[in-house]
C-alpha positions in Angstrom: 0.0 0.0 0.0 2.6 2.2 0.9 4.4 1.8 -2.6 1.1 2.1 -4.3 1.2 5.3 -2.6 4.1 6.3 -3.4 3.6 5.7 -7.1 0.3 8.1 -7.3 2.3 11.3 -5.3 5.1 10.2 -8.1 2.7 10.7 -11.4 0.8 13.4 -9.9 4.0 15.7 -9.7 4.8 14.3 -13.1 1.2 15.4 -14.7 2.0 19.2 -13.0 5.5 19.9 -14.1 4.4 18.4 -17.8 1.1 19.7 -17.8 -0.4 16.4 -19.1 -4.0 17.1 -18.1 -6.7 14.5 -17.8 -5.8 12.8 -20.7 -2.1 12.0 -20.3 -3.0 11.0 -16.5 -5.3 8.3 -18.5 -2.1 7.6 -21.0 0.1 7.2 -17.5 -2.0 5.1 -15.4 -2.7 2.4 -18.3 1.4 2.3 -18.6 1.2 1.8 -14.8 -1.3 -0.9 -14.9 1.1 -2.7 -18.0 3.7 -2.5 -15.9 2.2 -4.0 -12.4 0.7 -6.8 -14.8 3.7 -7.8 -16.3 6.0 -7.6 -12.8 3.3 -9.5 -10.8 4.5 -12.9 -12.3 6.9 -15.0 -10.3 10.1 -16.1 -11.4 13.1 -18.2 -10.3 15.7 -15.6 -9.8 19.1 -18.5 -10.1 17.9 -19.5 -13.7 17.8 -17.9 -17.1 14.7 -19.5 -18.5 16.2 -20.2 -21.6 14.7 -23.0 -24.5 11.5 -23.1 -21.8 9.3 -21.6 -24.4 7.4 -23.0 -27.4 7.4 -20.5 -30.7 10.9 -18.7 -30.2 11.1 -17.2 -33.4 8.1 -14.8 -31.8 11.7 -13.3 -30.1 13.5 -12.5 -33.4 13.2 -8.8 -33.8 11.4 -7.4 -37.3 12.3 -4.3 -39.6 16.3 -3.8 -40.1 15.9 0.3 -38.8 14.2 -1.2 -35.4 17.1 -3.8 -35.0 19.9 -1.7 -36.1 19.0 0.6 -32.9 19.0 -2.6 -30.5 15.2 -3.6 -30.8 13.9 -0.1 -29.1 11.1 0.4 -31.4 8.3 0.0 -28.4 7.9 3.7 -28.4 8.0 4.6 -32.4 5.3 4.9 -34.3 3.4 5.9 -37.6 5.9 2.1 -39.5 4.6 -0.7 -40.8 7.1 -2.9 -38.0 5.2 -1.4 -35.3 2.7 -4.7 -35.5 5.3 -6.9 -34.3 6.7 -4.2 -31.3 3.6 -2.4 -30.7 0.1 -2.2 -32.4 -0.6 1.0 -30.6 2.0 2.8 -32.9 0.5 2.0 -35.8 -2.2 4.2 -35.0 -0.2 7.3 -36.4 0.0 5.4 -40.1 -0.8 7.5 -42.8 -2.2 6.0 -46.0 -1.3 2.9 -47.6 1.8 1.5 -45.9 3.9 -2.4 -47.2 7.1 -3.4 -45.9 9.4 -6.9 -45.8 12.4 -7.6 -44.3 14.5 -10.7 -45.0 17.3 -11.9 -42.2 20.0 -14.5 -42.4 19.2 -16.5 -39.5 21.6 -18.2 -37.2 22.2 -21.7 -38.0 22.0 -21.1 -41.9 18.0 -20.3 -41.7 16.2 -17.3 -43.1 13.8 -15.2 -41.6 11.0 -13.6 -43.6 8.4 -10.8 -42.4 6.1 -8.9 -44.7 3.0 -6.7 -43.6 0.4 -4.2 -45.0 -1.1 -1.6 -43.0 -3.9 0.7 -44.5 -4.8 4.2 -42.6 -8.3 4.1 -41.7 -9.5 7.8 -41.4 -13.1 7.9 -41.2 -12.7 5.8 -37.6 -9.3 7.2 -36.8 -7.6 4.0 -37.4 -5.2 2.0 -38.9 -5.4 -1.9 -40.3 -2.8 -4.1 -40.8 -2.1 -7.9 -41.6 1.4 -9.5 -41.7 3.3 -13.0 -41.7 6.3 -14.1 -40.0 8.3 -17.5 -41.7 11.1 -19.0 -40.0 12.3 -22.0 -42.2 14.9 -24.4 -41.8 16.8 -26.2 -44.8 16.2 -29.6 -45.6 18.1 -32.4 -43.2 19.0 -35.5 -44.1 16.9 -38.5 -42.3 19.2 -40.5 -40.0 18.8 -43.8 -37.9 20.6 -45.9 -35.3 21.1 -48.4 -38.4 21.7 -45.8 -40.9 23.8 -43.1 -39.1 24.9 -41.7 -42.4 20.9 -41.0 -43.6 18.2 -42.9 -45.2 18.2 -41.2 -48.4 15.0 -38.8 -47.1 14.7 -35.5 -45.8 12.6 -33.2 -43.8 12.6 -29.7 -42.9 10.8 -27.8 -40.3 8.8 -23.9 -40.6 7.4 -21.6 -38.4 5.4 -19.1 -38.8 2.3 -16.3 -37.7 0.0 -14.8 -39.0 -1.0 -11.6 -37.2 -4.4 -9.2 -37.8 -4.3 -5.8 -36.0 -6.4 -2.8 -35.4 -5.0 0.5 -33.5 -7.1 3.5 -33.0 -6.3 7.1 -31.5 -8.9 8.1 -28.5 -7.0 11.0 -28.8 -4.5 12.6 -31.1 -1.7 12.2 -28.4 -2.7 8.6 -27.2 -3.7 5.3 -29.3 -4.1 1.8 -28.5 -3.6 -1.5 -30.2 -4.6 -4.9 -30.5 -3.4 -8.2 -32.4 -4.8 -11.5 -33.1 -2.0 -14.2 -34.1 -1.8 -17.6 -35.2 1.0 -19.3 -34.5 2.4 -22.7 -36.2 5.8 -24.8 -35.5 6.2 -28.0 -37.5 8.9 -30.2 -37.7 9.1 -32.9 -40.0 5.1 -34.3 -39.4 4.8 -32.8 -36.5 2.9 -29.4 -35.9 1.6 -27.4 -33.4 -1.0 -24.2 -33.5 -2.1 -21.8 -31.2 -4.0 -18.5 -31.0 -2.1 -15.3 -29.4 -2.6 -11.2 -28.6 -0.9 -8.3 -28.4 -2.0 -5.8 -27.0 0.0 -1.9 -26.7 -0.9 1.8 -25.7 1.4 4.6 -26.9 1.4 8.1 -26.0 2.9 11.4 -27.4 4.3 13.8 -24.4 3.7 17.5 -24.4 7.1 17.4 -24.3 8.3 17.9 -28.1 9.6 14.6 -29.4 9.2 12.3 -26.8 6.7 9.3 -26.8 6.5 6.4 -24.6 5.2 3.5 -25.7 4.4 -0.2 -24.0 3.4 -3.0 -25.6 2.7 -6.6 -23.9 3.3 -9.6 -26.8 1.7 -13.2 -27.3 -0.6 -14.0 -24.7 -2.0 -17.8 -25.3 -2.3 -21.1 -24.2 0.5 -23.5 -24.5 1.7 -25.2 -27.7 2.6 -28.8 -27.7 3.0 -30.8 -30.9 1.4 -34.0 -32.3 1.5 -35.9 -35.6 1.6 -39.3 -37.4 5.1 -40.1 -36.3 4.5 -39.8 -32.3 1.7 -43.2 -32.8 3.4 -46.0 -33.2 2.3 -50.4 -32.7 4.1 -51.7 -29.7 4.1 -55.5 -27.9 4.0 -54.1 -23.8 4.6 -57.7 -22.8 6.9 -59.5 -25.3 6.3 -62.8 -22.6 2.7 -63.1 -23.3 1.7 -63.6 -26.7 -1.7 -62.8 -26.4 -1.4 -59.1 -26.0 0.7 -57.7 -29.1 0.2 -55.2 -31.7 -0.8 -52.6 -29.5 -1.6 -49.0 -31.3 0.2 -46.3 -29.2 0.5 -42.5 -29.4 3.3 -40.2 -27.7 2.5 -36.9 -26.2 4.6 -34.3 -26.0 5.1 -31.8 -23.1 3.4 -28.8 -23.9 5.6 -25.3 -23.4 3.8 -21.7 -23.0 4.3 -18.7 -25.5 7.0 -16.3 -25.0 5.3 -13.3 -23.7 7.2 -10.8 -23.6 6.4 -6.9 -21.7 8.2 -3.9 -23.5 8.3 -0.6 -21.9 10.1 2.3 -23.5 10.5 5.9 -25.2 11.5 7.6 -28.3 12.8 10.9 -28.7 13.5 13.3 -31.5 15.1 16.3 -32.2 16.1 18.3 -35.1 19.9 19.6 -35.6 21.3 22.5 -37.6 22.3 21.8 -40.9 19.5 19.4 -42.0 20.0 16.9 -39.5 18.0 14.8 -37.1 18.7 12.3 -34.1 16.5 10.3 -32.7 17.4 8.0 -29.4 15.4 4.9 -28.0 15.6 3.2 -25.2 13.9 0.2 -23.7 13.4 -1.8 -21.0 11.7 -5.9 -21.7 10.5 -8.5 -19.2 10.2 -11.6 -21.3 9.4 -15.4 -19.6 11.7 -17.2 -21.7 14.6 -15.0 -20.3 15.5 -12.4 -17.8 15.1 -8.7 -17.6 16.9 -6.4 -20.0 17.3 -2.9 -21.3 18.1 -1.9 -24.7 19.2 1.6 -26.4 19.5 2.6 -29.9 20.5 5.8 -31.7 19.9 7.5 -35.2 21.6 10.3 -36.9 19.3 11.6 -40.0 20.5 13.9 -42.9 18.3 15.9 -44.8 15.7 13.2 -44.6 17.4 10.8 -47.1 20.5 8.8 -45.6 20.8 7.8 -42.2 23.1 5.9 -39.7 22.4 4.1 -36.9 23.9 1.9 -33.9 22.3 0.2 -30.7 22.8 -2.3 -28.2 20.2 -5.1 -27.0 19.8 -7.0 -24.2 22.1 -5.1 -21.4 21.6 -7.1 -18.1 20.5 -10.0 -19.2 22.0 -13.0 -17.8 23.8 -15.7 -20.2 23.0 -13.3 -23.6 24.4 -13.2 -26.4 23.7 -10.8 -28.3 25.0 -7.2 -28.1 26.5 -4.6 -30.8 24.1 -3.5 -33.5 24.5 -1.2 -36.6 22.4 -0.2 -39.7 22.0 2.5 -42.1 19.1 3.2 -44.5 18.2 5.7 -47.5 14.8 7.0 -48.0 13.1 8.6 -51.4 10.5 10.6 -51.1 8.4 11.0 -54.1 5.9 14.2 -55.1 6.3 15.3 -51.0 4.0 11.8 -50.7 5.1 8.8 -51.1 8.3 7.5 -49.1 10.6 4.4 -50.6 12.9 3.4 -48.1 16.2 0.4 -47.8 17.4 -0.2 -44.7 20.3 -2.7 -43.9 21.0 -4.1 -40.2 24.0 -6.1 -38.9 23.8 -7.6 -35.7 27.0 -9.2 -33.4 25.6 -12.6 -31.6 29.6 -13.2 -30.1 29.7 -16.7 -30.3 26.7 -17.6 -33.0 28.3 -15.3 -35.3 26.7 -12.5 -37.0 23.2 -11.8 -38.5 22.5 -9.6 -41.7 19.1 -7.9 -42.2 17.6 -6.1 -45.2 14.4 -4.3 -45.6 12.3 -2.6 -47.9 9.5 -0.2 -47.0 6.7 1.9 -48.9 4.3 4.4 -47.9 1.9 5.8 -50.5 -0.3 8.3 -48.8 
């Protein structure tokens, strides 16, 4: 009680010096509330939680610009990528928006994301649909007899399909909401699930800065099944009258990764043309422990840019770290905006990860 105290004198000073109003308290308290939620949970504090979740390619950050600046796009808004970080920021879209990003995976797979988002006026929202694909090359088939393969092959995909909808109840505050299906197979074996997110993302009086929090994939566990878990087994090799016996294998079944984001975004103009823009984020996720990320762009003239972040600070056993990027953007007619954006991402001991993207906006 006495925190929760605490917390209320805290954000009422906050909404006098910044002059939020009524509103922004609203905007503050449903951050609040996201944040209690996603702290409430109980974890084991000597473990890292790592490979306890089902559908871990729901981690793998989308969009080369928001992984060249360490994954700190919770806060950003008005891109196509904001229905994997954030539906809520995809509330400030404007027009007709499509954008795909291909990633070298680890482990020689590739990544794929595409999305469409469509600006919504007359309800003062914003539609979008996209698919994720992680696919693995085709492995040969290998037995205790026949160490050196069979001659056959499988391969294994994942992938979602994600519907969302974010609308402003105000011009300074939106909120967001995704449905997702989600699908691992490996060899016969598959697994589905249905999954939300669900975001809220709010512009500050104070010029440039938003904060935005998002919490991600919210479902039931995921546990596979397929022809080649049922197999004919003898339980009692001694008596010959019970033989032949049809069996199926379950699986355990392993929850979602959810993951909580909380961060902000802010953006100020430089002499000379220029533009920086600095992220930072903090993430609570179940399959791992806490972390923060920041990220940092330098913008000239609205056409080339540079960029550099680093993920996952704080978390215990990572990996992953330095990240880089640049990008160049067209605009056509004052309109329509073409951009490329490349990514490169240093994972220390699983090597390095390349990302390319390609984004269009035709308002």
């Amino acid at each position: 009680m006495k925190s929760a105290s605490l917390l209320r004198v805290a954000f009422c000073r906050f909404s006098h010096l910044c002059r939020v109003g009524r509103a922004g308290m609203v905007a503050v308290w449903v951050f609040l509330l996201m944040t209690q939620t996603a702290w409430a949970q109980e974890f084991v504090t000597n473990v890292s939680n790592k490979g306890t979740v089902a559908a871990a390619f729901l981690e793998i950050g989308v969009g080369a610009r928001a992984v060249s600046m360490g994954g700190t796009y919770v806060a950003e808004s008005g891109r196509m990528d904001m229905i994997y970080w954030n539906p809520a920021g995809l509330a400030h879209l404007e027009g007709l928006g499509v954008s795909f990003s291909h990633t070298e995976w680890l482990a020689e797979t590739n990544h794929e994301f595409f999305t469409l988002a469509k600006e919504l006026p007359f309800i003062r929202s914003v539609a979008a649909a996209s698919i994720v694909v992680l696919s693995v090359p085709a492995q040969p088939i290998r037995t205790v007899l026949m160490p050196e393969g069979t001659g056959e092959t499988y391969n294994a995909q994942d992938y979602a399909v994600s519907f969302s909808v974010a609308t402003k109840l105000i011009d300074e505050f939106s909120v967001g909401l995704t449905t997702k299906y989600i699908n691992q197979r490996i060899w016969t074996e598959s697994a589905g699930q249905l999954a939300l997110d669900v975001g809220v993302h709010y512009k500050t009086p104070l010029p440039g800065l938003s904060l935005g929090a998002s919490i991600s994939n919210f479902g039931p566990d995921m546990q596979l099944s397929g022809k080649n878990l049922t197999n004919i087994v003898d339980p009692d090799v001694v008596n010959r009258g019970i033989e032949n016996i049809p069996v199926e294998y379950k699986t355990d079944g392993f929850p979602l990764p959810q993951i909580f984001r909380f961060g902000t975004s802010y953006t100020r103009p430089l002499p000379g043309r220029g533009q920086v823009v600095a992220m930072a984020s903090l993430m609570h996720p179940t399959g791992s422990t806490e972390s923060m990320s920041v990220g940092l762009e330098y913008g000239f003239n609205n056409l080339v840019f540079f960029r550099a972040g680093y993920q996952n600070l704080f978390e215990r056993d990572a990996i992953s770290s330095l990240t880089l990027g640049a990008g160049l953007q067209y605009v056509l007619r004052r309109r329509h905006t073409f951009a490329f954006d490349y990514a490169y991402a240093d994972w220390t001991i699983l090597q390095k990860v390349h990302r390319l993207s390609l984004s269009m906006l035709f308002k």
